[in-house]
C-alpha positions, 0 to 999 in steps of 0.5 A: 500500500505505501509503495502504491502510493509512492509511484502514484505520488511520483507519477502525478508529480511528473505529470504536473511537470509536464503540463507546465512544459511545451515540446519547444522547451526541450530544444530551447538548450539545443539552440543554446548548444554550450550550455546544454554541453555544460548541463549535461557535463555537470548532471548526468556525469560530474554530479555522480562522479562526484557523489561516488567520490565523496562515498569513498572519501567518507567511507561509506558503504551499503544501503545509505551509499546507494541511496545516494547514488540513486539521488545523485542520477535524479533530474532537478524537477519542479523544484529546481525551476522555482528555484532558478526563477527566484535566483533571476536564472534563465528559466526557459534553460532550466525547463529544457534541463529539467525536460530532457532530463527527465527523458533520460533518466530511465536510461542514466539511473540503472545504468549508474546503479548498476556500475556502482552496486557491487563496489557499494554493497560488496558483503551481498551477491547482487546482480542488478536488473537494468531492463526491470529498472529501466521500465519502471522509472519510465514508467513512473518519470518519464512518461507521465512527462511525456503525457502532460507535455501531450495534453499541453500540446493538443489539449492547451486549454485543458492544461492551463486550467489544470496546470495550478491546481496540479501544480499545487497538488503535486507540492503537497504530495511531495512534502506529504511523501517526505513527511511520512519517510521522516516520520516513519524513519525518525530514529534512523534519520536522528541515528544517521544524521550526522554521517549522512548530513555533512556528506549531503550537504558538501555534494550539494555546495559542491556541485553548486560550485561546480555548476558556476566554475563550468558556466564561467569557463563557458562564458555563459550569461550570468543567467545561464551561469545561475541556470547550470548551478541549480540544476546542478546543485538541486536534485529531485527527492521525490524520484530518489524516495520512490526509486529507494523504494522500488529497488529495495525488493531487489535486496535481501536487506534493506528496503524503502526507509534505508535506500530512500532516507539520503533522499529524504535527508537531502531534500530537508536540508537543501533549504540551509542552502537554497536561501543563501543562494537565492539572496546572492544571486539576486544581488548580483 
């Protein structure tokens, strides 16, 4: 029962995405061709290399490990166009980021999970199933994406109408999803806090820096700069709760709560960060 309402909550969360999206918003960043090569390079191969990286730093293995790893693959959703607006970032940039990000989740996720599974949980005998994986987060990211996107195409009236109130809706089931992993979980997220914050944390403000030293070495616009930063710094919890969850069956420890909880620690303290960076780069 909860793990069905997880991927419903998922599913209906990346619906509202893509209602707020138009087909032309995944080529936005193709006519911008430096600052997609620079997404790409800070998303989808810099962020997990870095978070694999900082696992070995902090030598930390198992469920958590790859509860992380999981996050780390996750696009920056809703979240992290809000996020771009209020840093006066280019927000068409963001969209088109978080888009074609979401596309390619399905592949990039169980592709990373599985390179980095059996250096992360050595003690277990796991072989981990690409193609099961694969479908299910297309299944629960990805198309609903590409059905929100459809009805903004052909059904544009319905979708504007739909687009607050989903939008709304979809807020609220994100924060119920976190409440109720925390809460669930309180004596392991109070337990492992201290572990797993600091490591959090240092991803996050370092793959902010990250997104800001490649921009300017690009010499993007100070928008775009701030775009790539977020997108880079700001990932989806909902995707890594949901899909802690989903592969938990895969494991003959663990399950929703272990694999899930970084997402959800991350999620929590992400707001020590957003609001200093928001105010800086509004000052700018």
């Amino acid at each position: 029962m909860i793990e069905l309402l997880l991927t419903g909550s998922l599913a209906f969360i990346m619906f509202s995405l893509g209602l707020s999206l138009k087909p032309q918003d995944f080529g936005v960043a193709f006519h911008q061709p430096k600052a997609l090569i620079a997404g790409a390079m800070a998303q989808l191969l810099m962020l997990p290399v870095i978070a694999f990286a900082l696992l070995r730093i902090f030598g930390l293995q198992g469920d958590f490990a790859l509860g992380i790893m999981i996050l780390s693959c996750c696009p920056g959703g809703i979240t992290s166009s809000i996020i771009t607006k209020l840093s006066r970032g280019d927000v068409a940039l963001s969209i088109s980021y978080t888009a074609l990000a979401s596309l390619v989740t399905a592949v990039t996720l169980p592709l990373v999970l599985s390179l980095t599974t059996p250096l992360l949980i050595p003690q277990q005998d796991v072989e981990l199933s690409i193609l099961p994986l694969s479908l299910k987060v297309f299944a629960l990211a990805t198309l609903p994406v590409v059905l929100g996107v459809s009805i903004r195409q052909w059904i544009p009236k319905l979708a504007v109408r739909w687009q607050l109130p989903s939008s709304q809706l979809a807020n609220g089931l994100f924060v119920a999803v976190l409440i109720g992993v925390l809460i669930g979980q309180w004596d392991v997220f109070i337990a492992n806090l201290p572990l797993l914050g600091p490591l959090l944390l240092l991803l996050n403000l370092l793959m902010l820096v990250i997104g800001l030293v490649v921009g300017h070495l690009l010499r993007l616009r100070k928008s775009q700069i701030t775009s790539l930063s977020v997108e880079a710094g700001f990932q989806n919890g909902t995707i890594g709760i949901v899909v802690g969850s989903l592969i938990g069956e895969e494991f003959i420890q663990g399950g929703l709560s272990r694999f899930s909880l970084p997402s959800a620690v991350y999620s929590v303290l992400m707001l020590v960060t957003i609001i200093p960076f928001v105010f800086w780069r509004r000052s700018l």
